[in-house]
The first five atom37 places (N, CA, C, CB, O) and aatype in JSON, in Angstrom:
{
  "aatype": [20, 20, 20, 20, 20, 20, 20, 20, 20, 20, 20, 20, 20, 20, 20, 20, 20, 20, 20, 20, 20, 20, 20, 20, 20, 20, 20, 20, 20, 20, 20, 20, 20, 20, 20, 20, 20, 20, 20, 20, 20, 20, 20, 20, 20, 20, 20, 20, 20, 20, 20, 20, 20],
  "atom_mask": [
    [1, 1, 1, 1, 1],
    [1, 1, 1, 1, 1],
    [1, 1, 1, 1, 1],
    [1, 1, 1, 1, 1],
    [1, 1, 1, 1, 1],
    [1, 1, 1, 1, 1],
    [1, 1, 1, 1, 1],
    [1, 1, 1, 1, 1],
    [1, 1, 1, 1, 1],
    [1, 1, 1, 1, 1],
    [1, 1, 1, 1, 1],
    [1, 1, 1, 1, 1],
    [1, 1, 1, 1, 1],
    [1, 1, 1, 1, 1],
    [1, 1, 1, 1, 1],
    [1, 1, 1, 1, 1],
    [1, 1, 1, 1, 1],
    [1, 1, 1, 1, 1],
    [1, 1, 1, 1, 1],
    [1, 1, 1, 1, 1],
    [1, 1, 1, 1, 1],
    [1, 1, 1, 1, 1],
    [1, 1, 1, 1, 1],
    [1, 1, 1, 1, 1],
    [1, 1, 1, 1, 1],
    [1, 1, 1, 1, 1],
    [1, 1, 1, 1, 1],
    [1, 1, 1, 1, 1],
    [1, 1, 1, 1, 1],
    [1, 1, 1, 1, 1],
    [1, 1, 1, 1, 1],
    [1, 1, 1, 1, 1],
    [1, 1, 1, 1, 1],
    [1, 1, 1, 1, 1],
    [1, 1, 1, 1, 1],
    [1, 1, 1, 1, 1],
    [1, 1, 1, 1, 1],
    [1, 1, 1, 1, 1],
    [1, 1, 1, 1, 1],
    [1, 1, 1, 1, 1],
    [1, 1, 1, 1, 1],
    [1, 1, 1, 1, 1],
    [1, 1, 1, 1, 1],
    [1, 1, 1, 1, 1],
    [1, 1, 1, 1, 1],
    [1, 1, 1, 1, 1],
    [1, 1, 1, 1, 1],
    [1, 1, 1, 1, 1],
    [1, 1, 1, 1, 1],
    [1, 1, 1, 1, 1],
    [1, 1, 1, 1, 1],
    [1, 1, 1, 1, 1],
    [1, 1, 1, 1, 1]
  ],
  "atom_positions": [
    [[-55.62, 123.4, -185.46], [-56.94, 122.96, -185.82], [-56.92, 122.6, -187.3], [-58.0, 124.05, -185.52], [-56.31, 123.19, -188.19]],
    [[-57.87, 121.29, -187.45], [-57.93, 120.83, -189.09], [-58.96, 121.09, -189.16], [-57.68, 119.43, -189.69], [-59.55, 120.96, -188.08]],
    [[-59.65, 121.49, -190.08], [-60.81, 121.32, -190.88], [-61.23, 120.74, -192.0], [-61.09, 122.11, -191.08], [-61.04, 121.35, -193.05]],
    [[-61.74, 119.72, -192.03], [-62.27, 118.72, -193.03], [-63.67, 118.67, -193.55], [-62.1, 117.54, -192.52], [-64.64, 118.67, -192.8]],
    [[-63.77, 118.6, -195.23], [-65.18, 118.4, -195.04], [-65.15, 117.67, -196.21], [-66.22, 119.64, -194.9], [-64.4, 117.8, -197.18]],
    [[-66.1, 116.86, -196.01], [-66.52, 115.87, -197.27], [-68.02, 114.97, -197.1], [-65.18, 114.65, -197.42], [-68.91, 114.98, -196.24]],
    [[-67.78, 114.11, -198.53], [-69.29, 113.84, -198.32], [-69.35, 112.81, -197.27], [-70.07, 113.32, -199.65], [-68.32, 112.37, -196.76]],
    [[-70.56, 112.41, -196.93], [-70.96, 111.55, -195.64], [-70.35, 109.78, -196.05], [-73.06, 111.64, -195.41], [-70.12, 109.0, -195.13]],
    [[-70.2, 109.49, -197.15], [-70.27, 108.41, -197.53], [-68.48, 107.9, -197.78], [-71.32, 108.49, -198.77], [-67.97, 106.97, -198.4]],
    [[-67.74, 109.29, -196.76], [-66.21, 109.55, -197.21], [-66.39, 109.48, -195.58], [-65.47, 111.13, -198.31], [-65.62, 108.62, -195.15]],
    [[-66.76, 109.79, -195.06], [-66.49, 110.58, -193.89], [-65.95, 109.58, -192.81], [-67.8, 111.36, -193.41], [-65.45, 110.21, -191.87]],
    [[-65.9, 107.99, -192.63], [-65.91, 107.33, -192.08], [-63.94, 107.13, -192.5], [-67.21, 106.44, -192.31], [-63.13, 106.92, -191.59]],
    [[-63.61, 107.22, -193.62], [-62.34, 106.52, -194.26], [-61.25, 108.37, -193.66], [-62.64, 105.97, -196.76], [-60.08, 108.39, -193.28]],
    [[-61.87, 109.19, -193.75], [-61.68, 110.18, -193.32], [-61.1, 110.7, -192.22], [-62.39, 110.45, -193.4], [-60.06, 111.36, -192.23]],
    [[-62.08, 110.27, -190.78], [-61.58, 109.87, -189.55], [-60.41, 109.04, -189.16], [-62.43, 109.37, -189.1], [-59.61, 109.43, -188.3]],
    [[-60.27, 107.69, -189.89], [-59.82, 106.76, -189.85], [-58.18, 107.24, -190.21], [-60.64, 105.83, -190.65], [-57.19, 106.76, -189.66]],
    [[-58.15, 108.04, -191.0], [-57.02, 108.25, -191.67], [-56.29, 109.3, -190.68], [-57.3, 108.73, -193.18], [-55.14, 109.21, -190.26]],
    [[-57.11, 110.2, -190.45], [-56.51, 111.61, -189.25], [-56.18, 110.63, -187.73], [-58.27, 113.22, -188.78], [-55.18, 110.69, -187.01]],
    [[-57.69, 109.58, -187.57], [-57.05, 109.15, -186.47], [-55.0, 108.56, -186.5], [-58.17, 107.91, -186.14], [-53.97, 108.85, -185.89]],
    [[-55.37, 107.76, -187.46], [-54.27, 106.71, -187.53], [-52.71, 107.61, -187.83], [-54.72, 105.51, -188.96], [-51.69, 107.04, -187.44]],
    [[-52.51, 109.21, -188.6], [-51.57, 109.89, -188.56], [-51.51, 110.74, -187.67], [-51.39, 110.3, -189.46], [-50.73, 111.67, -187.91]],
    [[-52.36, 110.8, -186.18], [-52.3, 111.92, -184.99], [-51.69, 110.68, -183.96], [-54.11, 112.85, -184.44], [-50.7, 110.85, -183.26]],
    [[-52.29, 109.71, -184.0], [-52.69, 108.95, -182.5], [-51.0, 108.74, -181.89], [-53.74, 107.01, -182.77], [-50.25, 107.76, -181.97]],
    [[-50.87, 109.59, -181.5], [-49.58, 108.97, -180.15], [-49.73, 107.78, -179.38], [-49.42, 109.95, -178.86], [-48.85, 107.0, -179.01]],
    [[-50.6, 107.76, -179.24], [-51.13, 107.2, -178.0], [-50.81, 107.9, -176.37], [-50.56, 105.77, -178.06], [-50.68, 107.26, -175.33]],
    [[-50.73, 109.41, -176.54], [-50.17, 110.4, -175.58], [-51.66, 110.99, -175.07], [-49.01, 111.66, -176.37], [-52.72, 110.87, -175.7]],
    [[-51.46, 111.71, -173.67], [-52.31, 113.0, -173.77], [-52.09, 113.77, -174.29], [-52.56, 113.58, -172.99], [-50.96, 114.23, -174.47]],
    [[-53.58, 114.37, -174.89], [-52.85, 115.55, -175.94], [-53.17, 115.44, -177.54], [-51.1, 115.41, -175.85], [-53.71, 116.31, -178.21]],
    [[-52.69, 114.1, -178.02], [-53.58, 113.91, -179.39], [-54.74, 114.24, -179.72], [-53.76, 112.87, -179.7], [-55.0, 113.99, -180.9]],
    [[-55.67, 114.78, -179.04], [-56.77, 115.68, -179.4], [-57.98, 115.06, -179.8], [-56.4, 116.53, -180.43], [-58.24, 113.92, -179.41]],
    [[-58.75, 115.7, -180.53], [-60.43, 115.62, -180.71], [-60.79, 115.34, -181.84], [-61.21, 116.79, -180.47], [-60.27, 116.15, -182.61]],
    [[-61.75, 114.21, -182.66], [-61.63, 114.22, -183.89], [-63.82, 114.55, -183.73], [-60.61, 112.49, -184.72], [-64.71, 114.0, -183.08]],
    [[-63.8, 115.18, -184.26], [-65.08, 115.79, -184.31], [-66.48, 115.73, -185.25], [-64.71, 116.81, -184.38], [-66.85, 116.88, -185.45]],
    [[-67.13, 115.02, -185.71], [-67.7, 114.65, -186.7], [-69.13, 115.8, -186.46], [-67.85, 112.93, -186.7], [-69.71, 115.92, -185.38]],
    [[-69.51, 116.6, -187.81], [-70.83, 117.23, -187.62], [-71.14, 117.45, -188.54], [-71.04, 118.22, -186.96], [-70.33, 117.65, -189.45]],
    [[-73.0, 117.52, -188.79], [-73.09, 117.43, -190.67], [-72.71, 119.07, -191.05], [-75.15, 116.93, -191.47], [-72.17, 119.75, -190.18]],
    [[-72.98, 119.55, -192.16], [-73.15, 120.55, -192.46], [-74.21, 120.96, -193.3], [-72.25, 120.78, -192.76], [-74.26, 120.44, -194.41]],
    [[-75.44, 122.14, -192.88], [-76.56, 122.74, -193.19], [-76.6, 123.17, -194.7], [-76.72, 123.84, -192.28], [-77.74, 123.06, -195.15]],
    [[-75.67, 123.62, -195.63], [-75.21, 123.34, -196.85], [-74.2, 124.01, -196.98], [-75.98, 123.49, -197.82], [-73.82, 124.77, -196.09]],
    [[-73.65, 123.87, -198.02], [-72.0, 124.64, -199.04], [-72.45, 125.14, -200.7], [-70.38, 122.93, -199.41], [-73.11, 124.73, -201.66]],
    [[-71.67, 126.21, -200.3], [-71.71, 126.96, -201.9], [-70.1, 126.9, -202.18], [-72.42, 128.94, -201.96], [-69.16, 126.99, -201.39]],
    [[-70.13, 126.67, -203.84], [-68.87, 126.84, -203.54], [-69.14, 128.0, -204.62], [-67.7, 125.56, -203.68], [-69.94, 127.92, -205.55]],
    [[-68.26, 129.18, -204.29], [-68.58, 131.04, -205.09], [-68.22, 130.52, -206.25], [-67.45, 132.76, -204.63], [-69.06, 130.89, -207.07]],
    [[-67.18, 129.66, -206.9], [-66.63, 130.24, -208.32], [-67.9, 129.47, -209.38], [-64.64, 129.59, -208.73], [-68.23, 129.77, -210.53]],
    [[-68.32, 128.57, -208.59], [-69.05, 127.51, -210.29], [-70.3, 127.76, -209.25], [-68.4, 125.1, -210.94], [-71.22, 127.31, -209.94]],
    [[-70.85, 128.15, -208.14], [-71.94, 128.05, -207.44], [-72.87, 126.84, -207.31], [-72.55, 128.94, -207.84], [-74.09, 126.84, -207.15]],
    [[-71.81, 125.54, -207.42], [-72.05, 124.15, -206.89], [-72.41, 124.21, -205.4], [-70.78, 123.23, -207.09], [-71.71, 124.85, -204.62]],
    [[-73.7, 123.43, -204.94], [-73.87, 123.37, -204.06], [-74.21, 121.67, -203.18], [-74.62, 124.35, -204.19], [-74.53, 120.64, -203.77]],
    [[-74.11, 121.77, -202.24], [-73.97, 120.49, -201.47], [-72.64, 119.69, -201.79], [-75.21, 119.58, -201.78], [-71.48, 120.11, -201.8]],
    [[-73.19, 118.2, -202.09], [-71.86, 117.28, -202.23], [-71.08, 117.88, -203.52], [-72.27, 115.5, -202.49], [-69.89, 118.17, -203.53]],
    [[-71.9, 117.99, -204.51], [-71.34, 118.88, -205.72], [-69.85, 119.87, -205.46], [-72.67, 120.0, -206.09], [-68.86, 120.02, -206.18]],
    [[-70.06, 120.23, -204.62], [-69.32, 121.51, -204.08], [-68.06, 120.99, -203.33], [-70.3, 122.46, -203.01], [-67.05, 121.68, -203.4]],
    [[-68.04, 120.12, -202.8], [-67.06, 119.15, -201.97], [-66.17, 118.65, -203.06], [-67.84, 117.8, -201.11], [-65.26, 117.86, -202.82]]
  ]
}
């Protein structure tokens, strides 16, 4: 499992890139999953939202 997160305005070049270094073209290459997120802290500087990304 990957986990990715970035801002929305990334998120398109993002996909594009995981698609294009997974795709076999096999069964099995898997799920690419897009969902927003409700917000992010990040603990050390307590940046929040895109800030934090």
């Amino acid at each position: 499992m990957l986990l990715m997160f970035c801002a929305d305005e990334h998120a398109q070049t993002v996909v594009e890139a995981i698609r294009a270094a997974a795709c076999t073209s096999n069964p099995g290459d898997g799920l690419i999953v897009v969902s927003e997120l409700a917000d992010v802290l990040r603990i050390r500087s307590g940046k929040r939202g895109d800030a934090a990304l």
